[in-house]
Biopython code that builds the backbone (N, CA, C, O; Angstrom):
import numpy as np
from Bio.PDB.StructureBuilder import StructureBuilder

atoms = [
    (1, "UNK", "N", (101.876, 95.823, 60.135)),
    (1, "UNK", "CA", (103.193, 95.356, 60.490)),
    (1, "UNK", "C", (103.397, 93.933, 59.967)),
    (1, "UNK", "O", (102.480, 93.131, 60.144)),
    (2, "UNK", "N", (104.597, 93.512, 59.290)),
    (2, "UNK", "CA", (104.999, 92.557, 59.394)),
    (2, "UNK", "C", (104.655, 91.490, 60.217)),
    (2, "UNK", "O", (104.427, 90.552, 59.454)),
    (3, "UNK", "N", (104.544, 91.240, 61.028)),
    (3, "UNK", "CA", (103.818, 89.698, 61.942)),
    (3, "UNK", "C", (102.562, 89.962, 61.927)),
    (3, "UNK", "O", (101.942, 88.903, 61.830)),
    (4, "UNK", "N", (101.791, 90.968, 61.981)),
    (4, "UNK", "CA", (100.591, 90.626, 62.035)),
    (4, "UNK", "C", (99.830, 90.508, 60.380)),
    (4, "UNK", "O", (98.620, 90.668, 60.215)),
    (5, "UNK", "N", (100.641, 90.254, 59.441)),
    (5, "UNK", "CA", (100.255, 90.224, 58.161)),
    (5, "UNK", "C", (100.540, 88.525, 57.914)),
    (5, "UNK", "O", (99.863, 87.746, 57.243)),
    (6, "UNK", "N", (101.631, 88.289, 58.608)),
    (6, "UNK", "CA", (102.239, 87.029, 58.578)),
    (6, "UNK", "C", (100.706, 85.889, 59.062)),
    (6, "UNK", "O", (100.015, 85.092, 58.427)),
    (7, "UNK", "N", (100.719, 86.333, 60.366)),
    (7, "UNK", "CA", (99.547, 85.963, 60.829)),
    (7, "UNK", "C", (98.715, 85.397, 60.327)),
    (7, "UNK", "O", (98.407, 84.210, 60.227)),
    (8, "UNK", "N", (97.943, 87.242, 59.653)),
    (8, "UNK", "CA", (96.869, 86.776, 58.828)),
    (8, "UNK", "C", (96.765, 85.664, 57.767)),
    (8, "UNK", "O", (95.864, 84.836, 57.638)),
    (9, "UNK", "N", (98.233, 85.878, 56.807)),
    (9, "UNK", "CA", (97.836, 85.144, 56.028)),
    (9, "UNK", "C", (98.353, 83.849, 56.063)),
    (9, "UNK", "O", (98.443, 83.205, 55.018)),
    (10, "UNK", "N", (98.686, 83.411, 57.083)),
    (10, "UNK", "CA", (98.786, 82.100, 57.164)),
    (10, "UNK", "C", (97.288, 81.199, 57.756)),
    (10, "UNK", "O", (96.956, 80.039, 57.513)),
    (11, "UNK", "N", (96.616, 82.216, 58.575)),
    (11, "UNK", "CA", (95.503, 82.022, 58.773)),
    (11, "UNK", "C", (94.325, 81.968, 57.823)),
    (11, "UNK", "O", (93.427, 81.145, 57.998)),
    (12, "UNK", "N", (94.316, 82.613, 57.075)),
    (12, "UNK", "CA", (93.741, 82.960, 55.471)),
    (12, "UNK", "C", (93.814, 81.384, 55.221)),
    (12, "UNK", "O", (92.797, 80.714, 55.042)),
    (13, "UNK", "N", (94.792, 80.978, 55.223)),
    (13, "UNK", "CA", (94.597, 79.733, 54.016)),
    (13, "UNK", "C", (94.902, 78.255, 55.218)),
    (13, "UNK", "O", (95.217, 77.113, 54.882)),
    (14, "UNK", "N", (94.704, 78.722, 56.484)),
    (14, "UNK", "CA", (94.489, 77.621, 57.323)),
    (14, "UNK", "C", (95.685, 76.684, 57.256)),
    (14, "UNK", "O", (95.668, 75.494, 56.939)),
    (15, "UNK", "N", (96.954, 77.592, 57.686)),
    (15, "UNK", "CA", (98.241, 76.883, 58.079)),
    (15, "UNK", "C", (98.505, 76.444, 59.285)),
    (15, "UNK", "O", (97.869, 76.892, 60.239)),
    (16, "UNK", "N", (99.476, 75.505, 59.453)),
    (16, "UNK", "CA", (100.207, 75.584, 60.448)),
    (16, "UNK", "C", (101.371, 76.191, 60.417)),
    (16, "UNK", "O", (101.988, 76.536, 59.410)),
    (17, "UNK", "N", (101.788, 76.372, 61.935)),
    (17, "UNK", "CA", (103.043, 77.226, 62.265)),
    (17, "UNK", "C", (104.149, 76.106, 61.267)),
    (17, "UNK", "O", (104.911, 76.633, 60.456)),
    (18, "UNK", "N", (104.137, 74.916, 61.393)),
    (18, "UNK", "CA", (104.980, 73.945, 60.872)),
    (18, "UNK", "C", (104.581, 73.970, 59.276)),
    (18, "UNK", "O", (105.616, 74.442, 58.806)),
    (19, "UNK", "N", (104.072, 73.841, 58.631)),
    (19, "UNK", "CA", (103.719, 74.085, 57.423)),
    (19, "UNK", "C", (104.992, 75.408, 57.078)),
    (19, "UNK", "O", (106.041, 75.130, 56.498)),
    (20, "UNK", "N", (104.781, 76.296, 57.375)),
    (20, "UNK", "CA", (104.881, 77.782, 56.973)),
    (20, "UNK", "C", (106.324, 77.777, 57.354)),
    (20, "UNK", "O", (107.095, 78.354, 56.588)),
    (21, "UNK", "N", (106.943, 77.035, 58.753)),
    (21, "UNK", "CA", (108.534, 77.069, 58.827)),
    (21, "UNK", "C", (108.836, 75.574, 57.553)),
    (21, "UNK", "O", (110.065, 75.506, 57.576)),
    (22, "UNK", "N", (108.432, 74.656, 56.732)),
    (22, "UNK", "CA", (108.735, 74.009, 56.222)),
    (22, "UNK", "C", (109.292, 74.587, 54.949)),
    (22, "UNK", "O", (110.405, 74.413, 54.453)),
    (23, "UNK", "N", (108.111, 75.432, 54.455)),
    (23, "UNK", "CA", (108.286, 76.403, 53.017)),
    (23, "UNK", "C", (109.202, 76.915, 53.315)),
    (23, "UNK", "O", (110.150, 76.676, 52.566)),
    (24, "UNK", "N", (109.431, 77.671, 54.249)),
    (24, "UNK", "CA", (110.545, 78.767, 54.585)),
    (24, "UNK", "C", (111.942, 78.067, 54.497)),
    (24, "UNK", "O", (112.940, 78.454, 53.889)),
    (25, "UNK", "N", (111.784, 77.042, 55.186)),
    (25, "UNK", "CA", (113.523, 76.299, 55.925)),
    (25, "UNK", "C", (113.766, 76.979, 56.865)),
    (25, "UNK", "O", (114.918, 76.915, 57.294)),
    (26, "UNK", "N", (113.094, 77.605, 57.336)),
    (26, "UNK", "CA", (113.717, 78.147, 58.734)),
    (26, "UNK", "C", (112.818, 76.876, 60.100)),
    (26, "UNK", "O", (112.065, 76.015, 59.645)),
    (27, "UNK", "N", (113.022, 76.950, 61.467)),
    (27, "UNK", "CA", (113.069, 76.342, 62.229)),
    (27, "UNK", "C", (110.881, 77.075, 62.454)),
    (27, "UNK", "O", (110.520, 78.199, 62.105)),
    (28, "UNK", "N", (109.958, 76.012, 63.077)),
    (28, "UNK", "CA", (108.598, 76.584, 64.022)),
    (28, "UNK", "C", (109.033, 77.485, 64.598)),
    (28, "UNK", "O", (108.602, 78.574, 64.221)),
    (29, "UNK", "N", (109.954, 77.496, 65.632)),
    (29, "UNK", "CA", (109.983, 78.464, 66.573)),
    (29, "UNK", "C", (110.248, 79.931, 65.895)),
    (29, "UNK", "O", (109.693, 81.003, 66.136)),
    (30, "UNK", "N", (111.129, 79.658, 65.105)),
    (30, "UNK", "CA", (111.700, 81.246, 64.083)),
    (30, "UNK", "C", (110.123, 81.634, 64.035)),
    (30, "UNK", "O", (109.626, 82.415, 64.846)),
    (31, "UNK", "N", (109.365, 80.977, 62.953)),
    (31, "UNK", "CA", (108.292, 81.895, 62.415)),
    (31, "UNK", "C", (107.197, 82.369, 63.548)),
    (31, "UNK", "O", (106.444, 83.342, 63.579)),
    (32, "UNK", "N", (107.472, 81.003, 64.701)),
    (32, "UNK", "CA", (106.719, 82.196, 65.824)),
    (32, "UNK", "C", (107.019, 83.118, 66.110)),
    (32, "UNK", "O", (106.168, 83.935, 66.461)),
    (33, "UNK", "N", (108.293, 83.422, 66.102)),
    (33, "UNK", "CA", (109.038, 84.540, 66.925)),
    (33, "UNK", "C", (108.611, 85.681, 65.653)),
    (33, "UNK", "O", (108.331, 86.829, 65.997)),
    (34, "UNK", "N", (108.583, 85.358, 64.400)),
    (34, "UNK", "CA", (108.522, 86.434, 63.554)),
    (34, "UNK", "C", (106.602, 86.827, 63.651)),
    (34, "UNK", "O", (106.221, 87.989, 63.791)),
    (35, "UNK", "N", (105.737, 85.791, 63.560)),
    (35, "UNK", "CA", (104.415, 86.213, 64.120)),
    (35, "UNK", "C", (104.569, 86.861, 65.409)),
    (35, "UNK", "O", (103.370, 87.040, 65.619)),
    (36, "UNK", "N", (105.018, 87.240, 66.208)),
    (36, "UNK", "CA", (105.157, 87.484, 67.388)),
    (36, "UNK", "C", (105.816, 89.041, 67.173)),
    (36, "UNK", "O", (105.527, 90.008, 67.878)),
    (37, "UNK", "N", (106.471, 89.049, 66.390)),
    (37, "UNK", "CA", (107.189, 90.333, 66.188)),
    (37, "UNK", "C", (108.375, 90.398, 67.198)),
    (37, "UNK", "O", (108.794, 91.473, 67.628)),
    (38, "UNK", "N", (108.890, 89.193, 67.553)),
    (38, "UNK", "CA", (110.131, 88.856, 68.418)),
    (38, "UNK", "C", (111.241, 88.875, 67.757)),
    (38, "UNK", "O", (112.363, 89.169, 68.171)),
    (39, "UNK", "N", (110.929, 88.570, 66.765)),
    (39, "UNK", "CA", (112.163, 88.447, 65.551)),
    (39, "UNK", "C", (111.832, 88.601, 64.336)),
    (39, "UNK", "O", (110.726, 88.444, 63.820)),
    (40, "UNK", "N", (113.188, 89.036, 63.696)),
    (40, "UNK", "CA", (112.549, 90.148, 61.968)),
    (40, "UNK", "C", (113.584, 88.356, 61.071)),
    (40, "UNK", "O", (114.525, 87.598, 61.304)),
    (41, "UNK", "N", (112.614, 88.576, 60.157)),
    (41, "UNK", "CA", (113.284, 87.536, 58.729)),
    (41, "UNK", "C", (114.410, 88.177, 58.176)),
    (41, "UNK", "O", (114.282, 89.384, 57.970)),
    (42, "UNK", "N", (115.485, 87.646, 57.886)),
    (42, "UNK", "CA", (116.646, 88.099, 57.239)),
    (42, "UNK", "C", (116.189, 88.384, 55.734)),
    (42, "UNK", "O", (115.303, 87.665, 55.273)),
    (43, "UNK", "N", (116.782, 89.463, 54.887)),
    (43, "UNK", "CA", (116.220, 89.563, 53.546)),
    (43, "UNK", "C", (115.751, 88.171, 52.896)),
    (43, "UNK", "O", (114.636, 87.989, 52.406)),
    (44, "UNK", "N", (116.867, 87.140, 52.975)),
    (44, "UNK", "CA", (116.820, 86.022, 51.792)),
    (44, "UNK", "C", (114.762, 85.789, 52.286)),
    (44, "UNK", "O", (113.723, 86.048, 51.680)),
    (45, "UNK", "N", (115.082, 85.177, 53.676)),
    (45, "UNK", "CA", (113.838, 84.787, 54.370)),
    (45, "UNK", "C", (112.574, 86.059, 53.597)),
    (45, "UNK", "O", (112.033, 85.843, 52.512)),
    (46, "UNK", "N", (112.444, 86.700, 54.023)),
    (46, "UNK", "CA", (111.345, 87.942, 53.623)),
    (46, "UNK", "C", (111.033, 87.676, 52.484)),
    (46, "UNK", "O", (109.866, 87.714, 52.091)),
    (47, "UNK", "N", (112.710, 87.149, 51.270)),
    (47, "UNK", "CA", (111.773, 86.854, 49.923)),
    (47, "UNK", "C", (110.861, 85.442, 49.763)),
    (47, "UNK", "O", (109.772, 85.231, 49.229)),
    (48, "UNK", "N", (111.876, 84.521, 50.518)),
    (48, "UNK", "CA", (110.530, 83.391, 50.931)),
    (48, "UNK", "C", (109.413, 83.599, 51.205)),
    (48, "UNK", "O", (108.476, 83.176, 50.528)),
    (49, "UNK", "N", (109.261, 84.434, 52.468)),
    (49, "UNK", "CA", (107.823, 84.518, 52.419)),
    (49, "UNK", "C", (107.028, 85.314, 51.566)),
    (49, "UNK", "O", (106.029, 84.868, 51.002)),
    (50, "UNK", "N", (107.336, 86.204, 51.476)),
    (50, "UNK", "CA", (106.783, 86.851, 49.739)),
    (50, "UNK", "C", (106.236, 85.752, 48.857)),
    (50, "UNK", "O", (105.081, 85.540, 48.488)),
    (51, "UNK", "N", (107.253, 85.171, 48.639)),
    (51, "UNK", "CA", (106.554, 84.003, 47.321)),
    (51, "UNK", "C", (105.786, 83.227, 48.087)),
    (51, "UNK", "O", (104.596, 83.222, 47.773)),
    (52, "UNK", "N", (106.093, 82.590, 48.968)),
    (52, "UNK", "CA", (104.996, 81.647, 50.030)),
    (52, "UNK", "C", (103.865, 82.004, 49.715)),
    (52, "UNK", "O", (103.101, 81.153, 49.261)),
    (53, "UNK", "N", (103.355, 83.600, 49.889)),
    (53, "UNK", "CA", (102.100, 83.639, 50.228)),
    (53, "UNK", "C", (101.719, 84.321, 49.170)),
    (53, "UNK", "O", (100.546, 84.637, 48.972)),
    (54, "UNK", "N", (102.852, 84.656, 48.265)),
    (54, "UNK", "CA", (102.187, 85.350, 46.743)),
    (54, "UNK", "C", (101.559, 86.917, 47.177)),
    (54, "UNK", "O", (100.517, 87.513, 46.905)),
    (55, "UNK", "N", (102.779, 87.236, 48.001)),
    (55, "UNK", "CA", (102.697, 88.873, 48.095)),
    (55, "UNK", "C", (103.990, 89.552, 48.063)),
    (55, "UNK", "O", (105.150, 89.144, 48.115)),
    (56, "UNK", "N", (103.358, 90.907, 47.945)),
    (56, "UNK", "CA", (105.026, 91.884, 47.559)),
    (56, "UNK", "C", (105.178, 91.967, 48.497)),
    (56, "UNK", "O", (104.246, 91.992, 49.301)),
    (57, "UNK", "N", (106.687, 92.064, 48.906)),
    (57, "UNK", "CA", (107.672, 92.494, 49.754)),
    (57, "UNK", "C", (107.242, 93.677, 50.682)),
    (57, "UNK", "O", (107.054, 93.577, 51.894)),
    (58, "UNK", "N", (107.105, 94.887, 49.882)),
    (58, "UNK", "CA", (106.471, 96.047, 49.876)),
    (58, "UNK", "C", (105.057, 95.831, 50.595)),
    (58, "UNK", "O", (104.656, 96.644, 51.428)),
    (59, "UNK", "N", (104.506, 94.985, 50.327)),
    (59, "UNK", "CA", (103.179, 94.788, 51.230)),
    (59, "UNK", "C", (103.310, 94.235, 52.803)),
    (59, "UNK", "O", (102.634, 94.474, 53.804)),
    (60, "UNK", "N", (104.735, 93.206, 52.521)),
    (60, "UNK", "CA", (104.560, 92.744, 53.975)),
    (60, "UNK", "C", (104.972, 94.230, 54.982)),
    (60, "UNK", "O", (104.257, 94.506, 55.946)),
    (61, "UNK", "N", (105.878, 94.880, 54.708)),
    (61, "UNK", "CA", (106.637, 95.681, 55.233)),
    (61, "UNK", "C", (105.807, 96.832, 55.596)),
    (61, "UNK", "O", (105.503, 97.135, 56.750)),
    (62, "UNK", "N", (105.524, 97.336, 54.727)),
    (62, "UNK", "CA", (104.195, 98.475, 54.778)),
    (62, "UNK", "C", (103.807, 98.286, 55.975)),
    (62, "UNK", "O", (104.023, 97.287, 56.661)),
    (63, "UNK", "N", (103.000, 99.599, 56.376)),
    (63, "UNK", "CA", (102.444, 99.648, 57.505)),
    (63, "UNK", "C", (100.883, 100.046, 56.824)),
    (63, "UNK", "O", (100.205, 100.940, 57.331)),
    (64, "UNK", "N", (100.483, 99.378, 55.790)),
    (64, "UNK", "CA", (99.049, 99.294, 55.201)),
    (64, "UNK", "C", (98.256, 98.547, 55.552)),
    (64, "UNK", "O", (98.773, 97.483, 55.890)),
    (65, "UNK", "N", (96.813, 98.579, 55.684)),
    (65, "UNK", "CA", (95.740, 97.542, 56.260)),
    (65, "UNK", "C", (95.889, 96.355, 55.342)),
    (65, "UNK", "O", (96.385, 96.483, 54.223)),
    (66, "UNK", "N", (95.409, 95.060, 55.869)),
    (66, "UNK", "CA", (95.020, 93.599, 55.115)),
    (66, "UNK", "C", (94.267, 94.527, 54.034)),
    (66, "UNK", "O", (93.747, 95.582, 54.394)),
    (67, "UNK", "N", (94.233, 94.133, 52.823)),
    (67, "UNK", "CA", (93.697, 94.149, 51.453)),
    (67, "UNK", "C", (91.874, 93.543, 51.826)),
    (67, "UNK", "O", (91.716, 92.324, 51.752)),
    (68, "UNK", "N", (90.548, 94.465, 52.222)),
    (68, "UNK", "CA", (89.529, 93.973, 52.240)),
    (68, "UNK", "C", (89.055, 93.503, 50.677)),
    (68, "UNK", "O", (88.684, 94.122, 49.679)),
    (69, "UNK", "N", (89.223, 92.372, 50.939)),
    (69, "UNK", "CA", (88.356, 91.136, 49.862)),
    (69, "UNK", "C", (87.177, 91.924, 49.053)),
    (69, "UNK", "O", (87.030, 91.873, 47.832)),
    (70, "UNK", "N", (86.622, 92.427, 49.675)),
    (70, "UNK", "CA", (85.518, 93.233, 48.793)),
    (70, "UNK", "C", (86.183, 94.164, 48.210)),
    (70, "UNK", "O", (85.851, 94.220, 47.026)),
    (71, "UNK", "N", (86.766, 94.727, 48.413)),
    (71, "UNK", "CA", (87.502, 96.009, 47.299)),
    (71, "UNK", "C", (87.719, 95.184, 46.593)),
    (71, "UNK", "O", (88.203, 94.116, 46.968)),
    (72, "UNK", "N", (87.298, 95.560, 44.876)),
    (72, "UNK", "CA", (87.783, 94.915, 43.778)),
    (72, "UNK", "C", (88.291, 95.362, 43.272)),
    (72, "UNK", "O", (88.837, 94.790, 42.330)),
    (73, "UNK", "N", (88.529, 96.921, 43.544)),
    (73, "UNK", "CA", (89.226, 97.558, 42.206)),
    (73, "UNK", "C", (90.877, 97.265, 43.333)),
    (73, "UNK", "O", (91.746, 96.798, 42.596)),
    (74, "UNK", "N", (91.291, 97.399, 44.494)),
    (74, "UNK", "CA", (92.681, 96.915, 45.119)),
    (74, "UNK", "C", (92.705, 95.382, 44.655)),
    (74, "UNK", "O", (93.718, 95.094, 44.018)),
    (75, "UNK", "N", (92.261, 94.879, 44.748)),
    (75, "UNK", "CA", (92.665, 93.387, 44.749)),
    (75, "UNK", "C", (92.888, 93.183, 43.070)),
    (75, "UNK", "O", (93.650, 92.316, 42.641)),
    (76, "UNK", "N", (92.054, 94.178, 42.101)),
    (76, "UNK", "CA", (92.350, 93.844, 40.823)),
    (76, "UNK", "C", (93.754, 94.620, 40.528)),
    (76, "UNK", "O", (94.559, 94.268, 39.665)),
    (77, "UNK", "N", (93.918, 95.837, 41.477)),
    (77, "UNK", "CA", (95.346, 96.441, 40.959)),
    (77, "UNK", "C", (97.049, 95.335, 41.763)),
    (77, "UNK", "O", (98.244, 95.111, 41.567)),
    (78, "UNK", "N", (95.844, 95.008, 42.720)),
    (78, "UNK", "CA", (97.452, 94.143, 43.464)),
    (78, "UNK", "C", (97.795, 92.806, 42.372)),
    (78, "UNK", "O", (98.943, 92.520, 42.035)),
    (79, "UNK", "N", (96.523, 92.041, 41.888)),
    (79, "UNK", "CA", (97.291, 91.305, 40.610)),
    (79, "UNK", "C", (97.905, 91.866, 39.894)),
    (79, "UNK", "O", (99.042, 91.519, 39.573)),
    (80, "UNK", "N", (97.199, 93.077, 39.373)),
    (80, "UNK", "CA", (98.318, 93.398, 37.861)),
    (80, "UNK", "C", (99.344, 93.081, 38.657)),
    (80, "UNK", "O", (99.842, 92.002, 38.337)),
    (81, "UNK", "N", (99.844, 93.594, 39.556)),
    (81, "UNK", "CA", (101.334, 94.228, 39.774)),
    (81, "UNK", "C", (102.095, 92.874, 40.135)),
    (81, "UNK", "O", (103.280, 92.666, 39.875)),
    (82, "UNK", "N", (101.129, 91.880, 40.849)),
    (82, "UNK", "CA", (101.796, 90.172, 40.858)),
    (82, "UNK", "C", (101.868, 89.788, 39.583)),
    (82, "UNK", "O", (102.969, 89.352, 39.249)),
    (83, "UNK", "N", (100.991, 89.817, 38.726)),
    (83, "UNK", "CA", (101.435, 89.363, 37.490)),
    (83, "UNK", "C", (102.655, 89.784, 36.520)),
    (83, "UNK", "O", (103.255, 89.051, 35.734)),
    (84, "UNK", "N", (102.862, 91.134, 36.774)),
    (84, "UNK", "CA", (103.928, 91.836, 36.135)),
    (84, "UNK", "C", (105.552, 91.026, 37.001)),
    (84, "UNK", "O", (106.471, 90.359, 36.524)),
    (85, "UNK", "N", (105.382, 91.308, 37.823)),
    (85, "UNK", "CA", (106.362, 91.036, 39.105)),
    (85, "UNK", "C", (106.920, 89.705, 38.901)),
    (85, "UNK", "O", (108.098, 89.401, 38.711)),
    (86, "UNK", "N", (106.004, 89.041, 38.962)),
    (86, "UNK", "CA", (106.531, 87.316, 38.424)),
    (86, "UNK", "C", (106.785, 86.968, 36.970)),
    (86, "UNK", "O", (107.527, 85.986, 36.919)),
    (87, "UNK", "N", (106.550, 87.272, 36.150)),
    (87, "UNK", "CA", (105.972, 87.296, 35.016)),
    (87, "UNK", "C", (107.422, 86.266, 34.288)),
    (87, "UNK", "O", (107.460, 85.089, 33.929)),
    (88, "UNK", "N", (108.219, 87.088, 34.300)),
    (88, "UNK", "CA", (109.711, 86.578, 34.263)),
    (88, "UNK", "C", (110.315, 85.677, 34.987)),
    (88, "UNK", "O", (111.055, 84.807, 34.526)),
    (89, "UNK", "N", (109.975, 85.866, 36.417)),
    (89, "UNK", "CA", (110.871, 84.781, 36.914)),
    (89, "UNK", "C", (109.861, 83.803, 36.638)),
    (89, "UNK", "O", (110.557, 82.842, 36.308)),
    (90, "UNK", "N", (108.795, 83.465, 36.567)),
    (90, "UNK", "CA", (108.072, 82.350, 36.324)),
    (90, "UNK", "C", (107.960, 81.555, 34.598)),
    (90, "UNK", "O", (107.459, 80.497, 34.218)),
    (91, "UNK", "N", (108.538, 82.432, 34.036)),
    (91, "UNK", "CA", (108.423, 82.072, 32.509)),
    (91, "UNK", "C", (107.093, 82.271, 31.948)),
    (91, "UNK", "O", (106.865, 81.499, 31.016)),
    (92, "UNK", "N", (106.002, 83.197, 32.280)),
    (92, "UNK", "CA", (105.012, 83.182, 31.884)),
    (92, "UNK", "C", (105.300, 84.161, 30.385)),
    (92, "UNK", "O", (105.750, 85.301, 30.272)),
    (93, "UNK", "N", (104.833, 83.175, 29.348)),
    (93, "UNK", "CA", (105.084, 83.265, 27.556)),
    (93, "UNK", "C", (104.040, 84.788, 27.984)),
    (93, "UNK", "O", (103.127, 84.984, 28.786)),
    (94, "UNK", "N", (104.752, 85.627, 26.987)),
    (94, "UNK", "CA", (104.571, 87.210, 26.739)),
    (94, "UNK", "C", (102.836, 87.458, 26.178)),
    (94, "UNK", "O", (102.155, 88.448, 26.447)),
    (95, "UNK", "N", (102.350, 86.127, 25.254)),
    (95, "UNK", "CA", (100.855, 85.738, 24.784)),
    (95, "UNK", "C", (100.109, 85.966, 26.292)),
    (95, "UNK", "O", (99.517, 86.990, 26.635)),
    (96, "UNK", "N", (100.305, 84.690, 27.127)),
    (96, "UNK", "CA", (99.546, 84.945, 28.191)),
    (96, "UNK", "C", (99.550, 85.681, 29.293)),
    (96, "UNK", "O", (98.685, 85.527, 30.155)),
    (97, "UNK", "N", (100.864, 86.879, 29.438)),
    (97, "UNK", "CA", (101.055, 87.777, 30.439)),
    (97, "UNK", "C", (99.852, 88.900, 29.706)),
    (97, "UNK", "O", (98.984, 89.336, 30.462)),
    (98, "UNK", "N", (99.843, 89.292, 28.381)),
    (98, "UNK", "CA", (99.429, 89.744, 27.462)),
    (98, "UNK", "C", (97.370, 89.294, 28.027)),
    (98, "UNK", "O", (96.442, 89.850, 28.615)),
    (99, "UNK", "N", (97.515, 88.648, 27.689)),
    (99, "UNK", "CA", (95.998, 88.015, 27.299)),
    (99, "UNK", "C", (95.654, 88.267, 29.455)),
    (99, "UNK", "O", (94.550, 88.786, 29.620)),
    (100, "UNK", "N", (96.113, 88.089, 30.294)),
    (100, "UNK", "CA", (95.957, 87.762, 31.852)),
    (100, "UNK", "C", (95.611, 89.731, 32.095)),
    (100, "UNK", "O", (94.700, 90.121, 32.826)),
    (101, "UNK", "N", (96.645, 90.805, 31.238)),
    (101, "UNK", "CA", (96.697, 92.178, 31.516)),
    (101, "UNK", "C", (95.858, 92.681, 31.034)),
    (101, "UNK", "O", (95.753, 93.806, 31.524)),
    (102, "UNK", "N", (94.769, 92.413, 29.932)),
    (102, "UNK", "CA", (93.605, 92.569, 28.872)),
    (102, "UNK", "C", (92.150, 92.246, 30.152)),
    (102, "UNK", "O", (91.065, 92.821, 30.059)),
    (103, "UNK", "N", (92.405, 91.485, 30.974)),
    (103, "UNK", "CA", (91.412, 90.542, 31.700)),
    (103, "UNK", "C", (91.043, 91.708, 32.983)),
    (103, "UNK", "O", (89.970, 92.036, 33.489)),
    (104, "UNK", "N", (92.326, 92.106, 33.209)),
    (104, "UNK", "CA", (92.297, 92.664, 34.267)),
    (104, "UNK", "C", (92.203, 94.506, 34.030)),
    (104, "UNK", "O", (91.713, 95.138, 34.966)),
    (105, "UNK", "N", (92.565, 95.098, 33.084)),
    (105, "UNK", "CA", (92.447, 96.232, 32.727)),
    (105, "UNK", "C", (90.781, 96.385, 32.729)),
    (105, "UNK", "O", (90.117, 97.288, 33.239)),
    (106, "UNK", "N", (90.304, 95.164, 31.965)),
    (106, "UNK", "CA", (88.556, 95.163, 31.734)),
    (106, "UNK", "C", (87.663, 95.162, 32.658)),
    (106, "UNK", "O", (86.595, 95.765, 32.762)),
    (107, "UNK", "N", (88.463, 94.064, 33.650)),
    (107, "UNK", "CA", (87.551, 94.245, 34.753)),
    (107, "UNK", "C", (87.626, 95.367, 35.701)),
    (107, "UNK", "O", (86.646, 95.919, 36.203)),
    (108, "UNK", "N", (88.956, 95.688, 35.927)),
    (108, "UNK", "CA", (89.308, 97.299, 36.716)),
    (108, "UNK", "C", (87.773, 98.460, 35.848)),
    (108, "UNK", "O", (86.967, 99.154, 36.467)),
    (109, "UNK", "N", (87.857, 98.282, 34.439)),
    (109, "UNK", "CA", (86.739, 99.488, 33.917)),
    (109, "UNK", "C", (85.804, 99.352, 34.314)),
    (109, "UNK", "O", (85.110, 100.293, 34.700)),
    (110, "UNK", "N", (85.279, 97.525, 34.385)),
    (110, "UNK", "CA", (84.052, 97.269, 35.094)),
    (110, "UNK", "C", (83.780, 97.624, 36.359)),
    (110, "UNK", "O", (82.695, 98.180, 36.535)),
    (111, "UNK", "N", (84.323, 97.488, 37.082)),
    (111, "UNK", "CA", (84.772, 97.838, 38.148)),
    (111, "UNK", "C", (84.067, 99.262, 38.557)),
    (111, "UNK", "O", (82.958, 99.386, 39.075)),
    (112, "UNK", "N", (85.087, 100.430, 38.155)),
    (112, "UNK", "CA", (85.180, 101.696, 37.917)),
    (112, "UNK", "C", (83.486, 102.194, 37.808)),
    (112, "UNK", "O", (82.710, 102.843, 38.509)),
    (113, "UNK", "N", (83.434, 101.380, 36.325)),
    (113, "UNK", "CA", (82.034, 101.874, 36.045)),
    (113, "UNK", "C", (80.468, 101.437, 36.603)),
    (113, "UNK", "O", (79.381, 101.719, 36.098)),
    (114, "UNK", "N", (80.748, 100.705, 37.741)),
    (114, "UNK", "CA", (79.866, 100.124, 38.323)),
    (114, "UNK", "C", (79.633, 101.433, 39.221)),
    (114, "UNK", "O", (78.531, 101.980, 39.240)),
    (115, "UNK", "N", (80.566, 101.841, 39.856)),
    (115, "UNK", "CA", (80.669, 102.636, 41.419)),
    (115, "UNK", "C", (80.714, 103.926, 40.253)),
    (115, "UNK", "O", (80.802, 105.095, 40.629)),
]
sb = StructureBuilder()
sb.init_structure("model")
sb.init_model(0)
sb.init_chain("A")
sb.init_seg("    ")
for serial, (resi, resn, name, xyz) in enumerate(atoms, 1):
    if name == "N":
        sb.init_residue(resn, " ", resi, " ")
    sb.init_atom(name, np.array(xyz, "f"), 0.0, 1.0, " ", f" {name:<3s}", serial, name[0])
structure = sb.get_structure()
């Protein structure tokens, strides 16, 4: 669920509640209420936090487990799909989206062919 992903990953990288309503522009109390599952983020908000924490939309929403750190072959498919995803709005030159999708295809085989 949504707040308890929020949670996590604000915890992940050792936030504060104030930190995390600063990025946002919304008010501390809002993002408690949204950790809390008291209150839902309006779309604009949801895409804030998306970029905040450098996850898809689709992930917060999902009703899928936290991404375990040891899975490498998920954590190597959830970049591709951040890298693709941003790729544009960030201006990342077509060379190094190119050269970043080569990195990660290789290691996914490595990956693969380990297990």
């Amino acid at each position: 669920m949504l707040h308890e992903k929020m949670v996590e990953l604000r915890k992940k990288r050792t936030l504060k509640l104030k930190d995390v309503a600063a990025a946002l522009g919304v008010s501390q109390s809002a993002v408690s209420l949204y950790e809390q599952g008291e209150r839902r983020p309006d779309y604009n908000t949801l895409l804030k936090i998306s970029d905040f924490y450098d996850v898809t939309v689709d992930y917060l929403l999902k009703d899928e487990p936290i991404a375990d750190e040891n899975d490498k072959s998920k954590l190597i498919d959830f970049a591709y799909m951040r890298i693709i995803a941003n790729a544009k709005k960030k201006g990342i030159p077509p060379e190094d989206l190119e050269m970043a999708m080569d990195f990660l295809v290789r290691a996914k085989q490595r990956d693969e062919s380990i297990n």
